[in-house]
Biopython code that builds the backbone (N, CA, C, O; Angstrom):
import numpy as np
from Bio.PDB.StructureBuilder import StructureBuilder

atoms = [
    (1, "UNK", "N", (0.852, -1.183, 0.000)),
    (1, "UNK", "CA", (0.000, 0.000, 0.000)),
    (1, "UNK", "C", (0.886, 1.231, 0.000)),
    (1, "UNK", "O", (2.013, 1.268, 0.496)),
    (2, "UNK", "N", (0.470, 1.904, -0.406)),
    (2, "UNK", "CA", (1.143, 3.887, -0.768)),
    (2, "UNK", "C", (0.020, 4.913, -0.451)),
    (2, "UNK", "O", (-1.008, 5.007, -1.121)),
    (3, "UNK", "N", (0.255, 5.516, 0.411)),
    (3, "UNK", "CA", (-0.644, 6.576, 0.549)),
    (3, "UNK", "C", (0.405, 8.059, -0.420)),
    (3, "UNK", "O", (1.490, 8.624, -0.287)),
    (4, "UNK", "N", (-0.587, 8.102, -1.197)),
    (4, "UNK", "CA", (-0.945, 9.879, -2.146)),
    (4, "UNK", "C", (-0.401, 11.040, -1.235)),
    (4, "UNK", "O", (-0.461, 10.996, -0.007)),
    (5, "UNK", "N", (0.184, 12.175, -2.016)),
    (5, "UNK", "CA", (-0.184, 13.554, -1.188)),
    (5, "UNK", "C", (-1.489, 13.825, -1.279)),
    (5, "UNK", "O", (-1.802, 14.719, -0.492)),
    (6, "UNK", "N", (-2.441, 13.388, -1.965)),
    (6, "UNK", "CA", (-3.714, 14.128, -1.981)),
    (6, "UNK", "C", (-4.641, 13.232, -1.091)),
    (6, "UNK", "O", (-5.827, 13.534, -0.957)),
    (7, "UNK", "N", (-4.138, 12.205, -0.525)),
    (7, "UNK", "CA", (-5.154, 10.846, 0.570)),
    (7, "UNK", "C", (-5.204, 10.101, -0.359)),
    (7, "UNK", "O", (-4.856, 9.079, 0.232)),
    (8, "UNK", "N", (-5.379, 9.766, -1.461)),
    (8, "UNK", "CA", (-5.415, 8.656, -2.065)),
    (8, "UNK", "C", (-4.727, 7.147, -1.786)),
    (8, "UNK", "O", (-3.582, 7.066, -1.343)),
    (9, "UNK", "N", (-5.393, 6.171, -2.034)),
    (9, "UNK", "CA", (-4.098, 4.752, -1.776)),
    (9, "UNK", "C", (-4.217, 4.083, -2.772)),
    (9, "UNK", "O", (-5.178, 3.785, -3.480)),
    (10, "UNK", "N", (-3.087, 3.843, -2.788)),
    (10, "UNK", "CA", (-2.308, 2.420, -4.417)),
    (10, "UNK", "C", (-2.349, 1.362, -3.284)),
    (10, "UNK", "O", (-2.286, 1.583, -2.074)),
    (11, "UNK", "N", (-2.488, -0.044, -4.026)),
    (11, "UNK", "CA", (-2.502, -1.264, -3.855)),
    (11, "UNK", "C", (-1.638, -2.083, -4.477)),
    (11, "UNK", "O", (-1.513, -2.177, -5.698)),
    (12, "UNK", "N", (-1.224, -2.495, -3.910)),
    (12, "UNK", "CA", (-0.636, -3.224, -5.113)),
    (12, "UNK", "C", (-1.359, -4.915, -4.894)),
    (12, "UNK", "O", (-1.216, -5.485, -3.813)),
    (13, "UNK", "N", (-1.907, -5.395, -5.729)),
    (13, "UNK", "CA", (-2.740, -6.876, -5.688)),
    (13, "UNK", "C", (-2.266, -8.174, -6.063)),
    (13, "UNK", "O", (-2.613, -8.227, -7.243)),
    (14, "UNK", "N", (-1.788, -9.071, -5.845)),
    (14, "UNK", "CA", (-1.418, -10.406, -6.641)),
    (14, "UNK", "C", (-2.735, -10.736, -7.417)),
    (14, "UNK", "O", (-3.929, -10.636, -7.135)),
    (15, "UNK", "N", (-1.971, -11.208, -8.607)),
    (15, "UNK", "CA", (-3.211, -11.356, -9.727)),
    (15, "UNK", "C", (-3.815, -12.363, -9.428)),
    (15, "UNK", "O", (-4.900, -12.731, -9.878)),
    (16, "UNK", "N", (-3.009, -12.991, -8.476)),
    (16, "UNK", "CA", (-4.559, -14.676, -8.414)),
    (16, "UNK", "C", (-5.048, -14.960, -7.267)),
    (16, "UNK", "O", (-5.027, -16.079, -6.754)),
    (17, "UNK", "N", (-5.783, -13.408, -6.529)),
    (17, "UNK", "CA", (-5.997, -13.108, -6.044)),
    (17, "UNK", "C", (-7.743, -12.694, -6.912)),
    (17, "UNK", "O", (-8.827, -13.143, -6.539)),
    (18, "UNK", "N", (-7.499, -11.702, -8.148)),
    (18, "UNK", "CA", (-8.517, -11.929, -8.763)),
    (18, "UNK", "C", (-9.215, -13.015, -9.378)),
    (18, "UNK", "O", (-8.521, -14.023, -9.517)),
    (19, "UNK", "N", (-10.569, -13.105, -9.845)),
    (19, "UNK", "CA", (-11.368, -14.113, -10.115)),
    (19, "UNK", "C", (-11.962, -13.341, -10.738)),
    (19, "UNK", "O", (-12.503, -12.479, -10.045)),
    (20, "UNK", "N", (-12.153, -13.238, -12.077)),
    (20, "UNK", "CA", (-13.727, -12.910, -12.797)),
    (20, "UNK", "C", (-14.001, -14.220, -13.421)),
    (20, "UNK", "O", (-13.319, -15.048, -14.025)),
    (21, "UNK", "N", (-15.629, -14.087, -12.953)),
    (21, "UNK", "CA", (-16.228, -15.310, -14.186)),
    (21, "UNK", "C", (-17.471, -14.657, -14.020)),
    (21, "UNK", "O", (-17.943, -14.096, -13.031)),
    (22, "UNK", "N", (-18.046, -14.875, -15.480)),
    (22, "UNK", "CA", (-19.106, -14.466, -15.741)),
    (22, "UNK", "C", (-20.607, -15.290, -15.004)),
    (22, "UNK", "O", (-20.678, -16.320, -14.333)),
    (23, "UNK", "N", (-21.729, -14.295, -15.486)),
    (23, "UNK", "CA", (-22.703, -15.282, -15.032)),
    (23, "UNK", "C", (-23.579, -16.876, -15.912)),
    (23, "UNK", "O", (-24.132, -16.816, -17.010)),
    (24, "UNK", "N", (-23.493, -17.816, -15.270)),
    (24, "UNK", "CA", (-23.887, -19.064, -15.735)),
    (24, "UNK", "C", (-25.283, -18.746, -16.491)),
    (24, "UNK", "O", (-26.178, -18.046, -16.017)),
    (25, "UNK", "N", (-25.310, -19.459, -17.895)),
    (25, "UNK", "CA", (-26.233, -19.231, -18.196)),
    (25, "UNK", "C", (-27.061, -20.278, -18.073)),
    (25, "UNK", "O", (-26.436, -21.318, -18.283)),
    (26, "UNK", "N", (-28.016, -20.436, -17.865)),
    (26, "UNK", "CA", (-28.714, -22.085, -17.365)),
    (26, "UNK", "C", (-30.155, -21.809, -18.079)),
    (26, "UNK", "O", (-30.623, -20.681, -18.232)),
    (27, "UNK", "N", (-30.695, -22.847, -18.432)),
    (27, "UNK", "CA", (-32.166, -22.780, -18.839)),
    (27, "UNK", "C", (-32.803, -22.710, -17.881)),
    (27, "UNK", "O", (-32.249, -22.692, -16.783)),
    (28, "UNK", "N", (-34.232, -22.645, -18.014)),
    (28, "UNK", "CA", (-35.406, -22.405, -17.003)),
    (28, "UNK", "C", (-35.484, -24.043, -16.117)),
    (28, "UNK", "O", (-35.643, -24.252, -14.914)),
    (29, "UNK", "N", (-35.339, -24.821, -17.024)),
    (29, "UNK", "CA", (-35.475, -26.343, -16.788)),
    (29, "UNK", "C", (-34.831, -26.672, -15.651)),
    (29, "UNK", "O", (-35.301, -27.201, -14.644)),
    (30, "UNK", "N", (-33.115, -26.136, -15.996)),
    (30, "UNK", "CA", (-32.017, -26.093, -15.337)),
    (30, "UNK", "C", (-31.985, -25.712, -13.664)),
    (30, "UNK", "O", (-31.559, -26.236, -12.635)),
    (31, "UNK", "N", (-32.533, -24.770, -13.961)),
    (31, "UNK", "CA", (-32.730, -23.996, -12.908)),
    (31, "UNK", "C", (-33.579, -24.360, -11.943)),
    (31, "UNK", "O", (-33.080, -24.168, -10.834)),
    (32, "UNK", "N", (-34.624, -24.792, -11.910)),
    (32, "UNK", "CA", (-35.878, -25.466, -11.162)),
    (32, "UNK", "C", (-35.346, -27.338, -10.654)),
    (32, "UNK", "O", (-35.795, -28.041, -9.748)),
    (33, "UNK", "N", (-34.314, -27.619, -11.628)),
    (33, "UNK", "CA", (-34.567, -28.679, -11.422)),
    (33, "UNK", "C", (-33.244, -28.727, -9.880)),
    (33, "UNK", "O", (-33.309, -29.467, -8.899)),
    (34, "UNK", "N", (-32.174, -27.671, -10.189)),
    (34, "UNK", "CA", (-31.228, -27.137, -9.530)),
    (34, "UNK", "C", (-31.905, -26.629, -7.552)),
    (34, "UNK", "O", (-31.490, -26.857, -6.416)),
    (35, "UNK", "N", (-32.984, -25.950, -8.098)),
    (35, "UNK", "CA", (-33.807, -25.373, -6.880)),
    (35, "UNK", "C", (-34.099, -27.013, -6.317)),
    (35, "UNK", "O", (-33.507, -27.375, -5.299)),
    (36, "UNK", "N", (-34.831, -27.760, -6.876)),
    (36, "UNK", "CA", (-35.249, -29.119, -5.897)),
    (36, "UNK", "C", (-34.503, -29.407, -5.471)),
    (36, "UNK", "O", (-34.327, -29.325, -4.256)),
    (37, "UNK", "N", (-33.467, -30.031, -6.542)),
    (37, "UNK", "CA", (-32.324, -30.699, -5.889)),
    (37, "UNK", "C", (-31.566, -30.037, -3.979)),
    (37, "UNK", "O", (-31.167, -30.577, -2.947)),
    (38, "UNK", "N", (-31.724, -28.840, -4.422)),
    (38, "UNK", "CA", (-31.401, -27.614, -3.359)),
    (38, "UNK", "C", (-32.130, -28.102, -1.528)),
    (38, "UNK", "O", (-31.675, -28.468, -0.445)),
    (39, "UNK", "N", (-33.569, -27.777, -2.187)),
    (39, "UNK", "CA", (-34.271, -28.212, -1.437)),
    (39, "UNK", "C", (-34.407, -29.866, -0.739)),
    (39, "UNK", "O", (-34.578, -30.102, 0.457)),
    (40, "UNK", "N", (-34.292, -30.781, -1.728)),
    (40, "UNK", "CA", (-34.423, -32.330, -0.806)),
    (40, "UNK", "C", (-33.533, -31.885, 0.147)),
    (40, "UNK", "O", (-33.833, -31.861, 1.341)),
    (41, "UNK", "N", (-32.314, -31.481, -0.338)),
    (41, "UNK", "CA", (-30.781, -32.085, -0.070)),
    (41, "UNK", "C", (-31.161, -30.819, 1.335)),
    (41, "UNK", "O", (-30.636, -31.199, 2.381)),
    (42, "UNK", "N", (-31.808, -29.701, 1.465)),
    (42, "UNK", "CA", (-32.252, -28.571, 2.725)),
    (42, "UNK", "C", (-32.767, -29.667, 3.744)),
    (42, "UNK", "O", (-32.236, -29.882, 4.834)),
    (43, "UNK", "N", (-33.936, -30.369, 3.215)),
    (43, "UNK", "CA", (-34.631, -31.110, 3.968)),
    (43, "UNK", "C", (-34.688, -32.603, 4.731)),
    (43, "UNK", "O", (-35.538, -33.180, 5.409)),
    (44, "UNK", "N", (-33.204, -32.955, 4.220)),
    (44, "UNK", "CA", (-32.775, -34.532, 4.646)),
    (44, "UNK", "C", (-32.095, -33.588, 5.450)),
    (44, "UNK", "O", (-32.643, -33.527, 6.550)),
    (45, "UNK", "N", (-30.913, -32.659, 5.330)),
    (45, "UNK", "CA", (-30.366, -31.631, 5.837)),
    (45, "UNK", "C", (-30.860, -31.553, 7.772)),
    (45, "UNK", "O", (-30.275, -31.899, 8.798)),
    (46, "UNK", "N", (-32.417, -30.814, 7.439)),
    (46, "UNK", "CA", (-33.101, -30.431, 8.751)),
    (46, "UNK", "C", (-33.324, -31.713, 9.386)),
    (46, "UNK", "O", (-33.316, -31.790, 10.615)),
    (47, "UNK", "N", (-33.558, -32.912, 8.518)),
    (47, "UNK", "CA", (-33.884, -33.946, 9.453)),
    (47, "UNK", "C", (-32.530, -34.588, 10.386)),
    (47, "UNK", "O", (-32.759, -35.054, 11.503)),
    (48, "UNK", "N", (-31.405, -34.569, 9.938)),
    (48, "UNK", "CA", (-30.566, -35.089, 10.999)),
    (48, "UNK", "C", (-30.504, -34.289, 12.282)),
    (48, "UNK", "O", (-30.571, -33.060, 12.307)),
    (49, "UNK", "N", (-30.391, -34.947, 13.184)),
    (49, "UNK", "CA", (-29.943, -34.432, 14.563)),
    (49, "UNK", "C", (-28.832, -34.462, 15.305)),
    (49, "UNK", "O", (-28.532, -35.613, 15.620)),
    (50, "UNK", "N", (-28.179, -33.718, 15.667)),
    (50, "UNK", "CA", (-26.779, -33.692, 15.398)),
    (50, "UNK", "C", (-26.555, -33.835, 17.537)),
    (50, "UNK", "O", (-25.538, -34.309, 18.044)),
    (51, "UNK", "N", (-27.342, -33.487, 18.076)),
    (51, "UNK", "CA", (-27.105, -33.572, 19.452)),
    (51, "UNK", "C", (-26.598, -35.141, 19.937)),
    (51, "UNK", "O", (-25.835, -35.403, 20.867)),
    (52, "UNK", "N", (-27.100, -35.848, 19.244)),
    (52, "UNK", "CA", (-27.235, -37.557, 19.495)),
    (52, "UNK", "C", (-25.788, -37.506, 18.488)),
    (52, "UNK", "O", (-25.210, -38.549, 18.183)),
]
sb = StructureBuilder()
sb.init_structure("model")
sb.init_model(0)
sb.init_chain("A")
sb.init_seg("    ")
for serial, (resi, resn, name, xyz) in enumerate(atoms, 1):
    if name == "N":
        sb.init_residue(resn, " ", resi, " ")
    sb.init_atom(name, np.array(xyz, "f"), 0.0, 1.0, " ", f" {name:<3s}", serial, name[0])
structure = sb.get_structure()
């Protein structure tokens, strides 16, 4: 880091540190079938009991 005469700050970043990726494009199909899957896997999830 460098602080500016004017307040400003430089960074300096390691590049693989960044990540761009775009957004997934998925069909409607995709997507719903993605949400269930989501959900069983929420709801076997809530059923274990973890105290025992």
């Amino acid at each position: 880091m460098a602080e500016n005469k004017d307040g400003s700050a430089y960074f300096h970043v390691p590049i693989s540190y960044i990540k761009v990726s775009p957004p997934r494009k998925v069909s409607e199909e995709q997507r719903e079938a993605a949400g269930e899957r989501f959900r069983k896997m929420w709801e076997e999830k809530k059923g274990v009991n973890y105290d025992e």
